[in-house]
N, C-alpha and C positions, 0 to 999 in steps of 0.2 A: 185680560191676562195680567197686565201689567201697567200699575199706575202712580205716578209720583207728585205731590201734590206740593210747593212748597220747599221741597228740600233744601240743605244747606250743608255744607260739610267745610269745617272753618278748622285752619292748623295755627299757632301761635306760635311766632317764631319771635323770641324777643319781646316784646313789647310790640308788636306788631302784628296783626291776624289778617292771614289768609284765605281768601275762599276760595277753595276749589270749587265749589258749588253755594250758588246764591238761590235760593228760593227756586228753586228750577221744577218745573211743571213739565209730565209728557204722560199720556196714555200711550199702552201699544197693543194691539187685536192681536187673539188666537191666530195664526199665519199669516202675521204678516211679514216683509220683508223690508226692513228699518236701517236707514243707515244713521250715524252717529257721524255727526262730521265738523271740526274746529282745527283750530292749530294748535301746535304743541302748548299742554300749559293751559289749554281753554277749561277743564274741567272732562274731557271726555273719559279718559280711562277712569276716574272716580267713580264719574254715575254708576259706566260697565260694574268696576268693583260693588257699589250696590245696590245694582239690580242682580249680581249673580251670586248677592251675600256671601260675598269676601271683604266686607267692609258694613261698616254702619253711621246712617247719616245722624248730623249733630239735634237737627230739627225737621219739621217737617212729618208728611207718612209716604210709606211704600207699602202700597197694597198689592201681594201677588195673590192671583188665581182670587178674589176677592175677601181675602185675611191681611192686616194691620199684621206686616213683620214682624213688631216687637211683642204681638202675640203668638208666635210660632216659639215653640220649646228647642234648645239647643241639638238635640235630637232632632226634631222636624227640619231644621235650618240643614243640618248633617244630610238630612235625607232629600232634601231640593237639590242641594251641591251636587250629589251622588249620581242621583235616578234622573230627575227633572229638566238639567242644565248641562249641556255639553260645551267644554270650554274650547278656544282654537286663539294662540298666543302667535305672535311676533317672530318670536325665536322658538318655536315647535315645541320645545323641551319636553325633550325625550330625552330616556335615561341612555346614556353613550354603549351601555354594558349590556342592552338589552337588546334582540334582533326586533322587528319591526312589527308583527307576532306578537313577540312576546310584552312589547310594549302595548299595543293594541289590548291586551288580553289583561293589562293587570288592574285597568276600572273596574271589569268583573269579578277580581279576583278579589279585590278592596268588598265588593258586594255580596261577597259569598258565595259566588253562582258556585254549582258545581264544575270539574274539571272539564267534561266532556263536552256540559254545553259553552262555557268560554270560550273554549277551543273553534266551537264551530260557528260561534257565531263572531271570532276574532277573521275567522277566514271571511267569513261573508262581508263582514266589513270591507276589508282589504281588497276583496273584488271587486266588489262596489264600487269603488275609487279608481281600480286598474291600476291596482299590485300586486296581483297574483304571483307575478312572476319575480317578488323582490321580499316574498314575507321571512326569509331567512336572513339577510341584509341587517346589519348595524348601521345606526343612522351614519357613521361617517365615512359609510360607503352607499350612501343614497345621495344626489340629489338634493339641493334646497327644493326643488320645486317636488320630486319625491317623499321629501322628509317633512314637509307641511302635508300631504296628502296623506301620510301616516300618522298624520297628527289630529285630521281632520276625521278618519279612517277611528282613533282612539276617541272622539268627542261622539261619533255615532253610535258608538258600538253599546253602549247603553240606554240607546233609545229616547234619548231627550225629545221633549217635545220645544227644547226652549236651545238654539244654539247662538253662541256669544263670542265672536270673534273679533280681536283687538287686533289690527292693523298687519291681519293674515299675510299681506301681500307684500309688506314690507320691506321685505329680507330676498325676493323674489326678483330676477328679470322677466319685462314687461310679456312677455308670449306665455311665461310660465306665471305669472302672478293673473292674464286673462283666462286661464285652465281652471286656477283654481277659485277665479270667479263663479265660471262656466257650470261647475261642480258646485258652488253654494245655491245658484239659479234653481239648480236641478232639484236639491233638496229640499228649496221653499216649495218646488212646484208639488213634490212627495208630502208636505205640509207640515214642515217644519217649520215654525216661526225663526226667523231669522233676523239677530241686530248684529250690523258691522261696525265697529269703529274705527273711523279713516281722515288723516287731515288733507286727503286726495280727491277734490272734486270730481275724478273725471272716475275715481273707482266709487265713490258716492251714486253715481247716475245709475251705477247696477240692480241699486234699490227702488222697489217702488215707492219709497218714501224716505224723505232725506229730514233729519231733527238739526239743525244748525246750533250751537253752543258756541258762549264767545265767553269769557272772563267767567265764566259758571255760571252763567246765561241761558236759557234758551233763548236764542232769539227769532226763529224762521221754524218753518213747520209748510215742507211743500211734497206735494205729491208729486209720481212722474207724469 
């Protein structure tokens, strides 16, 4: 599914250049469940940025689904982001104006679905997750540990086979950040490929395989 050969992604600050990412090497299988794991600053939200093409490396290739990136048409890129890729952020960001619903329902509505089915398949999400009982709720009357499960709840609801979550847990206390572990388990096991990115060892163990990055590095590659 996904493979990175090489990469680099180098920022110039001054007379001085940065690598967020040096040469960095990883393959990753159809279902697997991957974690990404450094300290702040190591290079990991970068890679995430381009392996979920929100970002583009300086050198190097990234082969997704076995296509060279920078042979995919702006359009095609569009439509990986869209259909392919479900994303799951730090700080949930959800629109404050929207109920939980209606938030859930507007990746399909970016996609055209028609109304009727967004609608039902925004509910099926949400029960999914077990918030049935909150899909009217504005996030800032959810729960963080609520309001990442609606976030979570928004990155399925289009069906990705690729979900990509940067440091989910973050924003979480420890009983409500193992929930929403418990819940990305579940979804590898339903066969969603799943990469976590964590500078948290012990939420790393969740995976069945941990990628170590240091200075935009790989440097470790262990299974559980």
């Amino acid at each position: 599914m996904i493979q990175m050969k090489d990469v680099s992604k180098v920022y110039e600050i001054g007379n001085e250049k940065l690598y967020a990412l040096n040469n960095a090497s990883l393959t990753i299988q159809d279902g697997e469940f991957v974690a990404i794991i450094g300290p702040s600053g190591s290079g990991k939200s970068t890679m995430m940025n381009i392996i979920g093409c929100l970002d583009t490396a300086d050198s190097g290739e990234y082969i997704l689904d076995g296509q060279e990136i920078d042979d995919y048409t702006e359009d095609e890129l569009t439509r990986v982001r869209n259909f392919k890729i479900g994303f799951v952020f730090q700080n949930f960001n959800l629109l404050n104006k929207l109920s939980a619903l209606e938030n859930v329902e507007l990746p399909l509505i970016y996609q055209g679905v028609p109304k009727k089915e967004y609608h039902a398949r925004a509910l099926e999400a949400l029960d999914r997750i077990g918030l049935s009982d909150r899909i009217h709720h504005k996030p800032a009357e959810l729960s963080g540990g609520q309001q990442q499960r609606v976030a979570v709840a928004r990155a399925l609801v289009t069906q990705p086979s690729l979900i990509l979550a940067d440091e989910p847990t973050g924003n979480l206390d420890h009983k409500t950040g193992v929930e929403i572990l418990e819940l990305f388990s579940e979804l590898h096991k339903n066969g969603n490929t799943i990469i976590l990115i964590t500078h948290d060892d012990k939420i790393a163990q969740q995976a069945q395989r941990r990628i170590r990055i240091l200075d935009g590095r790989v440097m470790e590659d262990e299974s559980a």
